[in-house]
MARTI-785004 format. One line per 2 residues: number of its first residue (from 1); their letters; for each residue z, x, y of C-alpha. Coordinates in steps of 0.1 Angstrom, whole numbers, plus 5000, padded with zeros to 4 digits. Layout:
BEGIN
NUM	a	Z:X:Y; ... $
//
This chain:
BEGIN
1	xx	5390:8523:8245; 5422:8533:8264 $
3	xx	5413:8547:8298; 5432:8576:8317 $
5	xx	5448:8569:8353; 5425:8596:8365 $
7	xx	5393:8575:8346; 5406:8542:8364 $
9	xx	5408:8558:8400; 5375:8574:8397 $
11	xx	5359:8540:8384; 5374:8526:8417 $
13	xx	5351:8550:8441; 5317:8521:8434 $
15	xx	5308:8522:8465; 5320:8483:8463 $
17	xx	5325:8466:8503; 5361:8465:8510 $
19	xx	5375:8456:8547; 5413:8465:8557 $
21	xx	5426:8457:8592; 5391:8451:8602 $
23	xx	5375:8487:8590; 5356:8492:8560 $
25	xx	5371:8517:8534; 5350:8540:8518 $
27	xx	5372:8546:8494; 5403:8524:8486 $
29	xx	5419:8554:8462; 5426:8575:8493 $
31	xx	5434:8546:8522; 5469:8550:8538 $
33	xx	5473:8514:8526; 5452:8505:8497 $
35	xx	5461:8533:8479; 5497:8518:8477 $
37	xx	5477:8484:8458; 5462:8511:8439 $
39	xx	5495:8525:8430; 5506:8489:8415 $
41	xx	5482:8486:8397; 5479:8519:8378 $
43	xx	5507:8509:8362; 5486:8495:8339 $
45	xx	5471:8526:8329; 5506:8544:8327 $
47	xx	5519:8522:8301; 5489:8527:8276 $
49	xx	5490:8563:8278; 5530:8565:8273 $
51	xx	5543:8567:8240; 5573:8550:8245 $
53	xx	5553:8514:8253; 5516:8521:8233 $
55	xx	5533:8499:8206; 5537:8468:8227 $
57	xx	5507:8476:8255; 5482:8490:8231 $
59	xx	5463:8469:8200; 5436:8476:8176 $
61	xx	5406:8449:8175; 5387:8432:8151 $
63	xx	5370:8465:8143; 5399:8486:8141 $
65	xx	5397:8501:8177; 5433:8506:8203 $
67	xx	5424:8481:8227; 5445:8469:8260 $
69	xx	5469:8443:8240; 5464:8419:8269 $
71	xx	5422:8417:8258; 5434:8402:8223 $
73	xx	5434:8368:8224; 5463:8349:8213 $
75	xx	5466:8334:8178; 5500:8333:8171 $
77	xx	5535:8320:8191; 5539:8364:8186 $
79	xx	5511:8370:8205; 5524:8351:8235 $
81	xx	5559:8368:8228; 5541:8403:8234 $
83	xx	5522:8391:8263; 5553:8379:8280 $
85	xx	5572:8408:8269; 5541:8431:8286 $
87	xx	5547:8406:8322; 5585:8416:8317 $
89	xx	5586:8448:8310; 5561:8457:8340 $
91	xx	5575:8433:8367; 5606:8452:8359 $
93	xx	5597:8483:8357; 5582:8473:8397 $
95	xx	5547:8476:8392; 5519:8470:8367 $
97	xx	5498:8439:8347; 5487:8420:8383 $
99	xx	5459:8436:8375; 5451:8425:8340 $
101	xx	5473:8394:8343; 5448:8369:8359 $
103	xx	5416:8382:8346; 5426:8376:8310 $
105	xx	5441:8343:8317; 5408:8333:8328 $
107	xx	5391:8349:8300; 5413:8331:8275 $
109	xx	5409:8298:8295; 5372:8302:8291 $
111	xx	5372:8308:8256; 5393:8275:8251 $
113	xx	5368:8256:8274; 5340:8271:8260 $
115	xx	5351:8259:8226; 5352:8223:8242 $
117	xx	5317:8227:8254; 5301:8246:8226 $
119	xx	5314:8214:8200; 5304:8188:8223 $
121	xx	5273:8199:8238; 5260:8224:8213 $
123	xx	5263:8249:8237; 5267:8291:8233 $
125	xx	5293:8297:8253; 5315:8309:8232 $
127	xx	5295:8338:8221; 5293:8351:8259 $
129	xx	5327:8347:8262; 5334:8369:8234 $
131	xx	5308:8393:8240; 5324:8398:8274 $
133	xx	5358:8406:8259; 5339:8430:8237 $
135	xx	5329:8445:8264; 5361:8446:8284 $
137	xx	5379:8462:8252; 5353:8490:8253 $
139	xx	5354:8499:8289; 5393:8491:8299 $
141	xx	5382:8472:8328; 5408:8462:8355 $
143	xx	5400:8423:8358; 5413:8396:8382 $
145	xx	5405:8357:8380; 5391:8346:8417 $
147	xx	5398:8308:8417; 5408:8291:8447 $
149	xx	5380:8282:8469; 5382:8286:8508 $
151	xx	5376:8244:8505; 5363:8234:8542 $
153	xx	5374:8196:8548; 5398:8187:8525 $
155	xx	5392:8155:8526; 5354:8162:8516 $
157	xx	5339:8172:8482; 5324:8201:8480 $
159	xx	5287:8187:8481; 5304:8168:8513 $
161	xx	5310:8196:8538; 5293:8188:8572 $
163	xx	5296:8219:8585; 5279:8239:8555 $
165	xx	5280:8233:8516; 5293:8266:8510 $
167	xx	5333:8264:8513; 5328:8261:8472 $
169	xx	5314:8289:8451; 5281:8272:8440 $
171	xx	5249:8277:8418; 5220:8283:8445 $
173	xx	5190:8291:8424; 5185:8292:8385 $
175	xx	5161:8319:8373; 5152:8333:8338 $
177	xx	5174:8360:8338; 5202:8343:8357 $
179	xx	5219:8327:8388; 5225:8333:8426 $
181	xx	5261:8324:8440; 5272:8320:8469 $
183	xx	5301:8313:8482; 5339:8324:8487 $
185	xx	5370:8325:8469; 5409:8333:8487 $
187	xx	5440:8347:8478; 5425:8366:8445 $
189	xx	5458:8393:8438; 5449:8426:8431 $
191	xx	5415:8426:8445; 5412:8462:8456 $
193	xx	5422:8476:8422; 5399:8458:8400 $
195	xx	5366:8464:8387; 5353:8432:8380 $
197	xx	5364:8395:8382; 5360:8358:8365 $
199	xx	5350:8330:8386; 5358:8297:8380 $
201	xx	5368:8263:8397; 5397:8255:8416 $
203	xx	5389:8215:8406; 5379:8187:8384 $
205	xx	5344:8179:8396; 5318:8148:8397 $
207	xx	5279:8150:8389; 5273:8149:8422 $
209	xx	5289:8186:8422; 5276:8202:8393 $
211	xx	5262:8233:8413; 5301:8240:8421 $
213	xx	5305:8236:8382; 5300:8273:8380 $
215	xx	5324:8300:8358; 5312:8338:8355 $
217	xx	5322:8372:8352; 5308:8395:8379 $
219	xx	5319:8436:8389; 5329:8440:8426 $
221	xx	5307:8462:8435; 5280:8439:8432 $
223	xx	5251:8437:8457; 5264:8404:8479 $
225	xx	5301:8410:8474; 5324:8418:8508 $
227	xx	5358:8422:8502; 5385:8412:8528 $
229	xx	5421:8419:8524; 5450:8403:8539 $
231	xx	5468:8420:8565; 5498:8443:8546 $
233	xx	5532:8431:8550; 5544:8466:8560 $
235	xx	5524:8499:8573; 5549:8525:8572 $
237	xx	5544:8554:8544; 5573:8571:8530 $
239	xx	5607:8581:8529; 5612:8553:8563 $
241	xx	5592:8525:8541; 5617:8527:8511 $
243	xx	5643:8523:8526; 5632:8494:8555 $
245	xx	5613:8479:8525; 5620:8490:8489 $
247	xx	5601:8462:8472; 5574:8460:8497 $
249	xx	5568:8497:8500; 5561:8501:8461 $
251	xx	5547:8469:8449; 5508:8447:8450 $
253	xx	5522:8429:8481; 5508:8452:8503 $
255	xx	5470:8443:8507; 5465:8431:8475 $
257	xx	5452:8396:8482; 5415:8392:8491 $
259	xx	5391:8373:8504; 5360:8376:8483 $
261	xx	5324:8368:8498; 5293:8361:8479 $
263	xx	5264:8360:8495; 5234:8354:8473 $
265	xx	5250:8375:8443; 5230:8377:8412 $
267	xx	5246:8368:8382; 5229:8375:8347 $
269	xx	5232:8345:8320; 5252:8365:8296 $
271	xx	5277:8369:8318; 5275:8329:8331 $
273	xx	5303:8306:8307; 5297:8275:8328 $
275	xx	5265:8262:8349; 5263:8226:8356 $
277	xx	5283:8206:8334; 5305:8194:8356 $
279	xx	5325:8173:8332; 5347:8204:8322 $
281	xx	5351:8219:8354; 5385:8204:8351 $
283	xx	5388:8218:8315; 5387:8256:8331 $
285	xx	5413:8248:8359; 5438:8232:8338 $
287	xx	5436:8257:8308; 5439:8288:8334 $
289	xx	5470:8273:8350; 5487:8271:8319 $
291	xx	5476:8306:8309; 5485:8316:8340 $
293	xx	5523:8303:8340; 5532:8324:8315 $
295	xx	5524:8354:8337; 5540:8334:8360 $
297	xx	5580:8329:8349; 5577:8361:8337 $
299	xx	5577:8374:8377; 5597:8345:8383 $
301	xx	5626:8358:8358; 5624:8395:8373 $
303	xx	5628:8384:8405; 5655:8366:8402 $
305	xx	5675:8391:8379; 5670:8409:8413 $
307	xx	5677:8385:8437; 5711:8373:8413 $
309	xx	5719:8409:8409; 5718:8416:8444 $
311	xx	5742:8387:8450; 5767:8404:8428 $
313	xx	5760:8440:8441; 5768:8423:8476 $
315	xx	5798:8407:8467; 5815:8438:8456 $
317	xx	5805:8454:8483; 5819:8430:8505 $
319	xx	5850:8427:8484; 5852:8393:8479 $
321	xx	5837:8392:8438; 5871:8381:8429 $
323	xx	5867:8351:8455; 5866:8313:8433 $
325	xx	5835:8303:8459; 5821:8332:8452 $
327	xx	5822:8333:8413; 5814:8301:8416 $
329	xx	5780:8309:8436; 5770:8339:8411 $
331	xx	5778:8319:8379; 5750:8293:8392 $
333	xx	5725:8322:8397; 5731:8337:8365 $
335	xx	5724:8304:8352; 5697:8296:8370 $
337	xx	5684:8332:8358; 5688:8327:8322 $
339	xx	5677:8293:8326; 5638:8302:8338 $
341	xx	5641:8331:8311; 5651:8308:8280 $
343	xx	5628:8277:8287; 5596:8304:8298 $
345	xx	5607:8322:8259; 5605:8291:8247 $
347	xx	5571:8279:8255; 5559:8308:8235 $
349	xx	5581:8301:8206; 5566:8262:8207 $
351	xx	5531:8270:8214; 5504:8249:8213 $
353	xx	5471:8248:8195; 5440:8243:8208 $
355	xx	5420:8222:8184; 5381:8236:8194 $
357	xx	5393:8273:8184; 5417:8296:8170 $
359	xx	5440:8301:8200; 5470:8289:8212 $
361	xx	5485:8286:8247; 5522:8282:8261 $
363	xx	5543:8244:8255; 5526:8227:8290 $
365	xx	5558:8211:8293; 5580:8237:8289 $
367	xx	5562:8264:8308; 5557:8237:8335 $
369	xx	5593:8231:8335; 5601:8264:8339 $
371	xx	5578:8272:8366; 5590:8239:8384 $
373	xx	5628:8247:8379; 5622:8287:8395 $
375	xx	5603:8270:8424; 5626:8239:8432 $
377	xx	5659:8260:8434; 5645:8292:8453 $
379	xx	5659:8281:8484; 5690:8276:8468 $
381	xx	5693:8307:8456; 5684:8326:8481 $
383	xx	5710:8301:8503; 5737:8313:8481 $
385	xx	5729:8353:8482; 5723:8350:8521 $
387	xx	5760:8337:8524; 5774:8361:8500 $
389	xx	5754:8391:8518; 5766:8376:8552 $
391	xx	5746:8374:8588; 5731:8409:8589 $
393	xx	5703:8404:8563; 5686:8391:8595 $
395	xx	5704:8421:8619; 5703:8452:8591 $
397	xx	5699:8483:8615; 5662:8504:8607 $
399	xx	5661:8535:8586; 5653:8554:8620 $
401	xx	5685:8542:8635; 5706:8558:8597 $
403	xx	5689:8594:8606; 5694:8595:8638 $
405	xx	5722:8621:8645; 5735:8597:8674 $
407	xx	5735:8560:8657; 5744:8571:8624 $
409	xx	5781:8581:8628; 5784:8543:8638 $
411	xx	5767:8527:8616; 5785:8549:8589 $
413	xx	5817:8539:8607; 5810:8498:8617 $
415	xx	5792:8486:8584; 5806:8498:8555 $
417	xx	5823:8477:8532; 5848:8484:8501 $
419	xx	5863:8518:8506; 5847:8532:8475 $
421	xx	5811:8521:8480; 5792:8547:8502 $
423	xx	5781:8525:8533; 5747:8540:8522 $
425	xx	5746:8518:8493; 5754:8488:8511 $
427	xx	5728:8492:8537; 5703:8499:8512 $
429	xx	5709:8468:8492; 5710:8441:8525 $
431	xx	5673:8459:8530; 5666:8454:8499 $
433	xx	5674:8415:8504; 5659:8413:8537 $
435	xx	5627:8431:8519; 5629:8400:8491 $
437	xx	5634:8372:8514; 5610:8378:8538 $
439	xx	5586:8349:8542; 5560:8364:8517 $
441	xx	5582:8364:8494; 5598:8325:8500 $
443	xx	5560:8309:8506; 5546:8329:8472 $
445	xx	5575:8319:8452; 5576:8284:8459 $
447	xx	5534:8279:8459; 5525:8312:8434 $
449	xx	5508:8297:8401; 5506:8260:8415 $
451	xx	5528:8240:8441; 5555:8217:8432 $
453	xx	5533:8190:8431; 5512:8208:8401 $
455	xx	5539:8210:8380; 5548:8174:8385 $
457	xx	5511:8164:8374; 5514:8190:8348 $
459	xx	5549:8179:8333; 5537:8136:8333 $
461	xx	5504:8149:8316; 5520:8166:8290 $
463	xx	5553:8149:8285; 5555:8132:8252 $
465	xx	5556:8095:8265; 5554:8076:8232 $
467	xx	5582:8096:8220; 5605:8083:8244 $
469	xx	5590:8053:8246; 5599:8044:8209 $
471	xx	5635:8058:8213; 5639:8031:8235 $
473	xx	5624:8008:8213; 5647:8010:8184 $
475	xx	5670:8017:8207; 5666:7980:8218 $
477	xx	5654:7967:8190; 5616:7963:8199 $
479	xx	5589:7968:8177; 5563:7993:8178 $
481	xx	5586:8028:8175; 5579:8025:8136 $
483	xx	5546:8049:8136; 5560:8073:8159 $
485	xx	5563:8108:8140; 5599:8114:8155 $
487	xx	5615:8076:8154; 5590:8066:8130 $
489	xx	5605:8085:8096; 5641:8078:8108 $
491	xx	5666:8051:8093; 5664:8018:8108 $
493	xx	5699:8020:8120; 5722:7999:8118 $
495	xx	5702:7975:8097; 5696:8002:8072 $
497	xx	5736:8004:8059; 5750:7970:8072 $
499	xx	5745:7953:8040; 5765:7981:8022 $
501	xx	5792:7960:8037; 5807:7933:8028 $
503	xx	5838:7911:8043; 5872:7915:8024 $
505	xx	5881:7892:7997; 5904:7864:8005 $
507	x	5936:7865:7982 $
//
């Protein structure tokens, strides 16, 4: 099923318990700020129903029926070339697939993990999990993944808390039918646009844990649920908000992150893909992150075709592109661009496959090296496009002061640039920097999809160590590279053509 934008709004009005700025919103299609999130993440909806983009958005199913592409699971390095090419298109279009984005990497995380379970424990998890994205393909549902916990003590397990054991989501009674959670998750994107969500684990966990071993699928209207947003990063409305805050004013970063409550929620078994076996907790964390990454450097690569484009907007505004610093600055953001955009392509191209099913998931190493590259030189970048721009991306006058029939003559007058770029432009794009750099921005590009630290773990867990270990080991002429599939085939040079020669002759 393909839904309408006009079948997605109306699906939105569920009565569900949604708090913004501290008032409850009866309905988060028509609130001066939510309806902004709601905007973003229509998108979804507009792409299925255009013709130009049903090729790449819409799929047919196992039965034959146009699907969502994104609730097809991934077979094939051309699957993950779609998806990414679905993140791309929508990041830079400016809205669209935060929605869908998370939700499905936790579906396809737990249809990995389930396979692990199902083979090891002789489990049925696997038929949940694909009866669930039955289901989604046949409703069209908007789904998020909720996974960080609001964690209490850090230095405490979960089952550890002093203060109360509920800073996990946890398991608080087992009944025929199903489970009660309770609980609380942070940060979960897209919250107020989404009908339903997949919980799951934030970490690896120990026996003594196993109630916060817990992974299910759950609508947000449920009885239990409270929704909290975050407070918007701008409140203005209209033609003022564009221009103060072009990116802001359009885009999911509005009130889009939630704090989701569960108190005493019931959750029925079919809809439960993990309940007490706490040795694959872990399984469900890692396997999401590297879903996840993919969705990831795709946003990653937008924004900085953005940010490296506004660098060379503002260099020709300010007349100095022809500058050797300055070319010099923008040919280490384009290559910084292309750089997070080819090694991100490439982890589809070099997928991996998972051996307990059918699917396949981005290169770990190469996703993880592109997500770490994006993160580790942000500041850089943005460094470089703050000196190009100059001082006033901190000191840009407001829209209110450009319409005012007093300031404006001045402003027209004091900070224009090159003689045939309309000052208009000028100011339009330092707002549009301003808007991009703001700390939102800086903190969820450096921690978005993992810290720096993640990838780190990430990159030494899934670098290829005997590889490189036996290249040294010929290298040095140390046994034990001979087996390796790389090394291991290769001539043992120089050994292998020394005794092809032979000292000259004496005459």
């Amino acid at each position: 099923m393909i839904r309408s934008i006009e079948q997605y709004l109306e699906s939105l009005r569920d009565g569900r318990v949604i708090y913004c700025l501290g008032e409850r919103v009866a309905d988060v299609t028509a609130h001066p700020i939510l309806k902004r999130v709601i905007q973003n993440s229509a998108m979804d909806y507009y792409f299925t129903n255009d013709p130009v983009y049903r090729s790449l958005f819409i799929g047919k199913n196992e039965e034959g029926e146009e699907v969502h592409s994104l609730f097809l699971p991934p077979k094939r390095a051309e699957d993950l070339l779609r998806r990414r090419e679905i993140f791309l298109t929508s990041w830079r279009t400016g809205g669209g697939t935060n929605l869908h984005c998370v939700g499905v990497d936790a579906l396809e995380a737990s249809r990995v993990a389930a396979g692990r379970m199902d083979r090891r424990l002789g489990t049925h998890y696997v038929e949940r999990v694909e009866a669930y994205r039955r289901y989604l393909q046949k409703t069209d549902l908007g789904i998020i993944g909720a996974m960080t916990d609001v964690k209490g003590d850090r230095s405490l397990r979960p089952s550890k808390q002093q203060k109360h054991k509920d800073y996990y989501v946890r398991v608080v009674d087992r009944q025929k039918d199903g489970i009660i959670v309770r609980g609380a998750k942070m940060h979960i994107s897209s919250t107020p646009g989404a009908n339903e969500a997949i919980v799951m684990p934030c970490r690896a966990h120990g026996e003594e844990d196993k109630d916060y071993a817990v992974v299910f699928a759950v609508p947000l209207n449920a009885k239990g649920i409270t929704l909290i947003t975050m407070e918007p990063t701008m409140r203005e409305e209209g033609e003022e908000a564009l221009w103060d805050y072009p990116l802001s004013a359009v885009s999911g970063h509005l009130a889009s992150e939630c704090m989701i409550v569960f108190e005493d929620v019931f959750i029925p078994w079919e809809r439960v893909f993990l309940c007490g076996e706490w040795e694959f907790s872990r399984d469900f964390t890692y396997l999401f992150a590297i879903f996840h990454r993919l969705f990831g450097v795709c946003r990653m690569t937008s924004e900085l075709e953005l940010l490296t484009g506004i660098g060379a907007l503002m260099a020709e505004y300010n007349g100095i592109e022809t500058y050797s610093h300055i070319r010099d600055k923008l040919a280490w953001l384009a290559m910084y661009t292309e750089a997070v955009d080819i090694i991100g392509k490439a982890s589809c191209l070099y997928c991996e496959k998972e051996p307990d099913s059918d699917l396949v998931y981005p290169n770990i190493v190469y996703i993880n090296t592109a997500k770490y590259l994006f993160a580790d030189n942000y500041h850089q970048a943005m460094k470089l496009v703050h000196d190009i721009c100059g001082g006033i991306v901190a000191t840009i006058p407001t829209y209110r002061d450009w319409v005012n029939p007093e300031t404006r003559p001045f402003l027209e007058k004091y900070l224009g640039g090159k003689a045939s770029i309309p000052t208009e432009h000028r100011l339009r794009t330092i707002r549009l920097l301003k808007d991009l750099t703001h700390p939102h921005f800086q903190v969820g590009s450096i921690h978005g999809e993992g810290s720096l630290a993640a990838q780190r773990m990430f990159l030494y867990a899934g670098a290829n160590w005997e590889k490189y270990r036996a290249a040294a080991k010929k290298a040095a002429g140390i046994p034990g590279w001979e087996e390796e599939p790389t090394y291991g085939p290769l001539p043992d040079y120089p050994s292998c053509i020394v005794h092809q020669f032979h000292p000259p002759e004496k005459s």
